[in-house]
C-alpha positions as CSV (number, residue, x, y, z in Angstrom):
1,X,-20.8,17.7,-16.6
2,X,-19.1,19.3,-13.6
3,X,-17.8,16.3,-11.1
4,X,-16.1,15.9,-7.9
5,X,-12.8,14.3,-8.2
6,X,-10.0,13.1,-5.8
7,X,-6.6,14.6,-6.8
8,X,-3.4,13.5,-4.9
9,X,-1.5,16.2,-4.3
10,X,1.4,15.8,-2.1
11,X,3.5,12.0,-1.5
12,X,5.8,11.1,1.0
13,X,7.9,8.1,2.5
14,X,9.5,7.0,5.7
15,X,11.8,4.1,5.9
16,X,13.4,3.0,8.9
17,X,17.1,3.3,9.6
18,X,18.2,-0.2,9.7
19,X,18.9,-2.2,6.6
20,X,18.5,-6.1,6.8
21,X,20.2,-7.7,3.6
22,X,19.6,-10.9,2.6
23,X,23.0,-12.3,3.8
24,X,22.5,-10.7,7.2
25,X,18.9,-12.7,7.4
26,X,20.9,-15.9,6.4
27,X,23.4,-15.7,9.2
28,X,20.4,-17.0,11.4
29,X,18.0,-18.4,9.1
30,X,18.5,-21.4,7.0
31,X,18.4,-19.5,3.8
32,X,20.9,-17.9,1.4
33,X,20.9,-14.9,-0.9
34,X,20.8,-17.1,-4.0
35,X,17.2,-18.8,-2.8
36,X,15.7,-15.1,-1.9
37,X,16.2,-13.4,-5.4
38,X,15.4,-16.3,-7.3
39,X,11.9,-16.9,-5.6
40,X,11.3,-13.0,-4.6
41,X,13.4,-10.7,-6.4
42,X,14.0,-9.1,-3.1
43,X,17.5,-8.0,-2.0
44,X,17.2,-6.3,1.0
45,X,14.2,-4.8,3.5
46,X,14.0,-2.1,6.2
47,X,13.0,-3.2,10.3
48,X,12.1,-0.8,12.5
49,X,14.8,0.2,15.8
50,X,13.1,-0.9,19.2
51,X,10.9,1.4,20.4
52,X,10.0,2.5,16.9
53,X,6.1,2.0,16.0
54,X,4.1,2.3,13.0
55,X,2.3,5.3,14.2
56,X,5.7,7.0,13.9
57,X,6.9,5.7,10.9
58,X,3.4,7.5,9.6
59,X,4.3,10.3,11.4
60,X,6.7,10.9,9.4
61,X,5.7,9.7,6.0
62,X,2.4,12.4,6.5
63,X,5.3,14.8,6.9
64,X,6.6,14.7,4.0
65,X,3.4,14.3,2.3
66,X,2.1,17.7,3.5
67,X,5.0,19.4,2.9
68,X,5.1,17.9,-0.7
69,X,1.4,19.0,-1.1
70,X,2.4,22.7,0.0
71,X,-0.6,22.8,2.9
72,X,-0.8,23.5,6.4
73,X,-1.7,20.4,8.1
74,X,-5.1,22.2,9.9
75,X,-6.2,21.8,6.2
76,X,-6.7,17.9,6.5
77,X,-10.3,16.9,8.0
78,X,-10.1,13.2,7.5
79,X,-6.7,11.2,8.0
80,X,-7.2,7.0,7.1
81,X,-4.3,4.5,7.9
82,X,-4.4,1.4,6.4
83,X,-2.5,-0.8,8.2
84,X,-2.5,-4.6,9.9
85,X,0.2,-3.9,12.7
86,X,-1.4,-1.1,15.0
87,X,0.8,0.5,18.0
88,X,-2.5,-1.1,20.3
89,X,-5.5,-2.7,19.6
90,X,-7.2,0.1,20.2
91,X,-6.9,3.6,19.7
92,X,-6.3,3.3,16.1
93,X,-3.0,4.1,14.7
94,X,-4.4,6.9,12.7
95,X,-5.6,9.0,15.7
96,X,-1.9,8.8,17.3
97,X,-0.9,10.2,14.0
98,X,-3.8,12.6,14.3
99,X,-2.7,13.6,17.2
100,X,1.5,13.8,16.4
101,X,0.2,16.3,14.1
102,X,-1.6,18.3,16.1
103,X,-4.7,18.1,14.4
104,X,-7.2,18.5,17.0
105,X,-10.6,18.1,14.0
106,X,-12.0,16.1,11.7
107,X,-11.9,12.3,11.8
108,X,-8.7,9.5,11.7
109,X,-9.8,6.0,11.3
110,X,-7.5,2.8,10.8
111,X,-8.6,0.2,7.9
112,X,-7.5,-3.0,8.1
113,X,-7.4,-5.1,4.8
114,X,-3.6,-6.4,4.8
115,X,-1.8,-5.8,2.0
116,X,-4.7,-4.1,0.2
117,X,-5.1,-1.7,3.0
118,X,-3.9,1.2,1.0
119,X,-5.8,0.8,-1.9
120,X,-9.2,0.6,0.3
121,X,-8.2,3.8,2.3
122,X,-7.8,5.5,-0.5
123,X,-10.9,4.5,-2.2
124,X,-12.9,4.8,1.2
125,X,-11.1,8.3,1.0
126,X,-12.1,9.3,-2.3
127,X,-16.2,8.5,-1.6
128,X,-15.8,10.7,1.3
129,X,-14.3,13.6,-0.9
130,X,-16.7,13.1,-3.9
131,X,-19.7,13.2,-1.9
132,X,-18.6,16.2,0.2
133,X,-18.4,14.9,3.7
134,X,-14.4,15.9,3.4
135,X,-12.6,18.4,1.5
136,X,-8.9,17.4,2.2
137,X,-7.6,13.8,3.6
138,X,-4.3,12.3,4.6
139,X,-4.3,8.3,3.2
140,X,-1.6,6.8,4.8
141,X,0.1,2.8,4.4
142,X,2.0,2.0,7.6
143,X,3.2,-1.1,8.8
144,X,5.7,-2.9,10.9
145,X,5.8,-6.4,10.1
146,X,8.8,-7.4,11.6
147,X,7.1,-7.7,14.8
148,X,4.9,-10.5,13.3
149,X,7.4,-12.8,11.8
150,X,8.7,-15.9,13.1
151,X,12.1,-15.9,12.1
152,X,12.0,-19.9,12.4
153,X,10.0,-20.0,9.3
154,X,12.2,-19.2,6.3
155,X,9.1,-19.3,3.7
156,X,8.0,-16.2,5.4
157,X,10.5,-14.2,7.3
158,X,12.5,-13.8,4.3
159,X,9.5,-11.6,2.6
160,X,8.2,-9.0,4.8
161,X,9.8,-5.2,5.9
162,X,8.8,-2.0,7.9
163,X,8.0,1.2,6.2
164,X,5.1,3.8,5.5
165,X,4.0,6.1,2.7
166,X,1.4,8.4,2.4
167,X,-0.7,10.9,0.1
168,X,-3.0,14.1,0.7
169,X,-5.7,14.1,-1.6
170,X,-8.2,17.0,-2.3
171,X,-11.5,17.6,-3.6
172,X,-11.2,19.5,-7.0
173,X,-14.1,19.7,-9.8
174,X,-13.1,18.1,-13.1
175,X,-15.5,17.4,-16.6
176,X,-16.6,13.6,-15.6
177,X,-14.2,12.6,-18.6
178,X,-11.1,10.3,-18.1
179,X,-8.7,13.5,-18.7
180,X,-9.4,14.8,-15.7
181,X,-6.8,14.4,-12.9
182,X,-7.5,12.6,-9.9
183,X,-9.4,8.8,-8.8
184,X,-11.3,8.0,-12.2
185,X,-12.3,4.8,-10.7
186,X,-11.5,1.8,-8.4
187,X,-12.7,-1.5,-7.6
188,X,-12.5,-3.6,-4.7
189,X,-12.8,-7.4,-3.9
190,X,-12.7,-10.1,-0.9
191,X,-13.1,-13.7,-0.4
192,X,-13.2,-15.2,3.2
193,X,-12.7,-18.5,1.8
194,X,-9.3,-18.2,1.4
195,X,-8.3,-17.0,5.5
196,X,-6.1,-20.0,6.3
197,X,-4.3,-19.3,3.1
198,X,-2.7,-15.9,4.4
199,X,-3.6,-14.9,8.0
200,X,-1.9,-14.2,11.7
201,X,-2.4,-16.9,14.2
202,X,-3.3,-14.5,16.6
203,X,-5.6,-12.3,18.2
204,X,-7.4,-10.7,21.1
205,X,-10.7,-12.4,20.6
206,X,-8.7,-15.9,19.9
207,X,-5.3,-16.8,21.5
208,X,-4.9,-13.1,23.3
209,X,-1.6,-12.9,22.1
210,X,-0.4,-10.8,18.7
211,X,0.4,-14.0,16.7
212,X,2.9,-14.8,13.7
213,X,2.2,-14.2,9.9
214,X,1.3,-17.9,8.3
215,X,1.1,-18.5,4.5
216,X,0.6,-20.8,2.2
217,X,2.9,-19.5,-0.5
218,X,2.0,-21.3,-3.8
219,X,-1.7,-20.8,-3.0
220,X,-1.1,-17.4,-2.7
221,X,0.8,-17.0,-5.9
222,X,-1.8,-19.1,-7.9
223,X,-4.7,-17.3,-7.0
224,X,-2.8,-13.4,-6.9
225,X,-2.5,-13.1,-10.6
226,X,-6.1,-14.1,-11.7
227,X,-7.7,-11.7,-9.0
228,X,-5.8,-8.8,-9.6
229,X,-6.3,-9.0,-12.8
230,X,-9.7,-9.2,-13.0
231,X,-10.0,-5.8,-11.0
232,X,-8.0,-4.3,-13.3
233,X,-10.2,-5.2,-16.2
234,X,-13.2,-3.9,-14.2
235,X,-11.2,-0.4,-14.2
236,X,-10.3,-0.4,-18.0
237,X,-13.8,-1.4,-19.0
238,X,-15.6,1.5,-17.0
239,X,-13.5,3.9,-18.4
240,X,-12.4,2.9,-21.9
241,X,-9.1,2.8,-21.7
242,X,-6.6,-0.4,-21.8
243,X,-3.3,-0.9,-20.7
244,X,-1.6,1.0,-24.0
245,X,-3.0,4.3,-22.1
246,X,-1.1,3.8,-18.8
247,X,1.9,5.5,-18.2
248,X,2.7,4.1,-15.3
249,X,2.0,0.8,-13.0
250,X,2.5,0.7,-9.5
251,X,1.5,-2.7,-8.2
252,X,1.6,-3.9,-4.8
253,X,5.5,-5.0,-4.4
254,X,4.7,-8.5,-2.7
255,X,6.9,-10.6,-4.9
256,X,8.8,-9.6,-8.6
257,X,7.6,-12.8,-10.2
258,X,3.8,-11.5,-9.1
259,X,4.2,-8.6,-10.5
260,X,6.1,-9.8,-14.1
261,X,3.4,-12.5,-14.7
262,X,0.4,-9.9,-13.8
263,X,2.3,-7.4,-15.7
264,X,2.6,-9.6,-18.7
265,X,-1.3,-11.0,-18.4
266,X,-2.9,-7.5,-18.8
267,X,0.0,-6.5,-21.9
268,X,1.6,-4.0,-19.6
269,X,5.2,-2.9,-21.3
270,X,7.6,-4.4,-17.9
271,X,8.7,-0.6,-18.6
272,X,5.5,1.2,-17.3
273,X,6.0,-1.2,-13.5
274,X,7.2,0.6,-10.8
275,X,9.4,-2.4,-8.8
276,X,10.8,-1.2,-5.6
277,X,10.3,-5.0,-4.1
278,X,13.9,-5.7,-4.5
279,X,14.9,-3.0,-1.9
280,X,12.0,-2.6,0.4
281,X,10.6,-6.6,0.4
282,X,7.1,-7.0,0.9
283,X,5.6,-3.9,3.1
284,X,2.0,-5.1,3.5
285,X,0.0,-1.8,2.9
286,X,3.3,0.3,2.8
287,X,4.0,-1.0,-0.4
288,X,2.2,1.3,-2.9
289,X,2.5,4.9,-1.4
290,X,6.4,3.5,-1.0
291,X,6.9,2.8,-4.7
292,X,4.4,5.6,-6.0
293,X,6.8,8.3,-3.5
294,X,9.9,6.8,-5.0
295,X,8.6,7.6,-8.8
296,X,6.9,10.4,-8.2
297,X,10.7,11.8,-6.2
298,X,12.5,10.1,-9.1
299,X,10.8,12.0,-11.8
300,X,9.1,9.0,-13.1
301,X,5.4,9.7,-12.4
302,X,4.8,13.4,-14.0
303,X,1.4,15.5,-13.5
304,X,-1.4,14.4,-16.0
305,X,0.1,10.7,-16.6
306,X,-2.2,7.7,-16.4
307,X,-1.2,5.7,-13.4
308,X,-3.1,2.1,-12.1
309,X,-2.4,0.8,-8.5
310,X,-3.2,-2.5,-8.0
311,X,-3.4,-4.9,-4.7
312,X,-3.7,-8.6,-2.5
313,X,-3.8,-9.6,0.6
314,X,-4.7,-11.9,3.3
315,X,-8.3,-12.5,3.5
316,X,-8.0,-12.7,0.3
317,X,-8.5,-8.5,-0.1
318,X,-7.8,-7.4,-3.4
319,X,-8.7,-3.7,-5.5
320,X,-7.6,-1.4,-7.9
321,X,-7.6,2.1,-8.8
322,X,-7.1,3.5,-11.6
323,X,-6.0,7.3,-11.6
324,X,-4.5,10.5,-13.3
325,X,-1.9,12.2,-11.8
């Protein structure tokens, strides 16, 4: 049986210039190198220059994912950013990005759902593909979170970085069976109970001012592994296949000991993860179409391998998809 699929066919990154080590956070933070790794596994993460928004740093992330793709841009009709630090409130980030492209058709959308926000744009992507309302669509993770830190609280500031990747995916017919390249299936999941537990103190509606990032981090780590795993069962039991099949897993890079003890509750070999936490920190919906570029550029992620992506954040938002390359 002839079906639509979604196949990604072009990646790209965009990191910002300026490196911000652990040390260098320590020289005004009361923290030390020593108490990052061991808690985070991070090393290092990326800020953005002043002046520098997240519509640019998507800018140029789309950049290099059309050019990896081989397209024109005119090609793309539909361009979602996933994202939870905007240039403005409104016009959404994805219609500046539209626009820096010159793409003058078609629709551009922003969807906010944290650090899930790339794995639900490219799911919403995907229906929009499979059912024909789109033939080619730019899914891009974009954020700048060092605008919403409050470098006073060393439980959080310590975590978070700038960044953006992206991925052009087009409609191509496959057999229905799980050989096929492209999206074979993905699942997504939210909770409102658990706000307070990850959420910005801010808003237009509320305090009319942008906010910082609060988190409750041992709440967040107790319930992360049990709810991305269970989305990732959901993906292996709709299409028959377990985690011996993957080739590769590119987890949201929130925190290494996240990823290990997921990792190690779904039997995923620690060589199939794709870490990149350690030099990027925690990128919000950056973090996948980050790590996914740096494989795929690295030689890593090859066409026709298995690949899962997996995802939390604040809300709680969590999803999965489960795709061949």
């Amino acid at each position: 049986m002839s079906v639509t699929r979604s196949v990604i066919v072009g990646s790209g990154s965009y990191l910002p210039k300026k490196i911000v080590t652990n040390e260098d956070l320590a020289k005004f933070v009361d923290t030390s190198d020593e108490w990052i790794r061991q808690r985070t596994g991070i090393e290092q993460r990326h800020f953005a220059a002043e002046g520098e928004f997240t519509s640019e740093l998507g800018y140029k992330a789309a950049l290099e994912a059309i050019k990896s793709a081989g397209i024109d841009a005119q090609e793309i009709d539909l361009i979602i950013c996933g994202t939870a630090t905007p240039d403005n409130t409104f016009p959404a980030t994805s219609v500046a990005i539209q626009n820096m492209l010159g793409i003058h058709h078609g629709a551009a959308f922003d969807l906010q759902a944290v650090c899930s926000g790339f794995v639900f744009a490219l799911s919403t992507a995907d229906m929009y593909l499979r059912c024909g309302k789109a033939k080619t669509a730019l899914v891009i993770g974009a954020e700048t979170f060092s605008r919403i830190l409050d470098f006073e609280d060393r439980t959080t500031c310590v975590l978070f970085g700038d960044g953006a990747g992206a991925v052009v995916l087009r409609a191509e017919e496959g057999t229905g069976e799980v050989s096929d390249r492209g999206i074979l299936t993905s699942h997504l999941r939210s909770d409102g109970r658990h706000k307070e537990k990850l959420y910005v103190d801010g808003g237009p509606s509320t305090t009319q001012t942008t906010g910082h990032l609060r988190m409750e981090g041992k709440e967040v780590f107790k319930h992360a592994v049990g709810m991305i795993t269970d989305v990732i069962i959901d993906a292996f039991n709709e299409t028959g296949l377990d985690a011996n099949d993957l080739d590769w897993f590119v987890p949201h890079q929130a925190n290494k000991r996240i990823i290990d003890a997921s990792a190690k509750k779904l039997n995923i070999a620690p060589e199939k993860v794709v870490t990149t936490v350690n030099l990027h920190g925690n990128t919000s919906a950056a973090s996948i179409p980050l790590a996914l570029d740096t494989a795929v550029k690295d030689g890593r992620i090859k066409k026709g391998d298995l690949v899962l992506f997996e995802a939390m954040g604040g809300g709680f938002t969590w999803g999965s998809i489960l795709l061949r390359w």
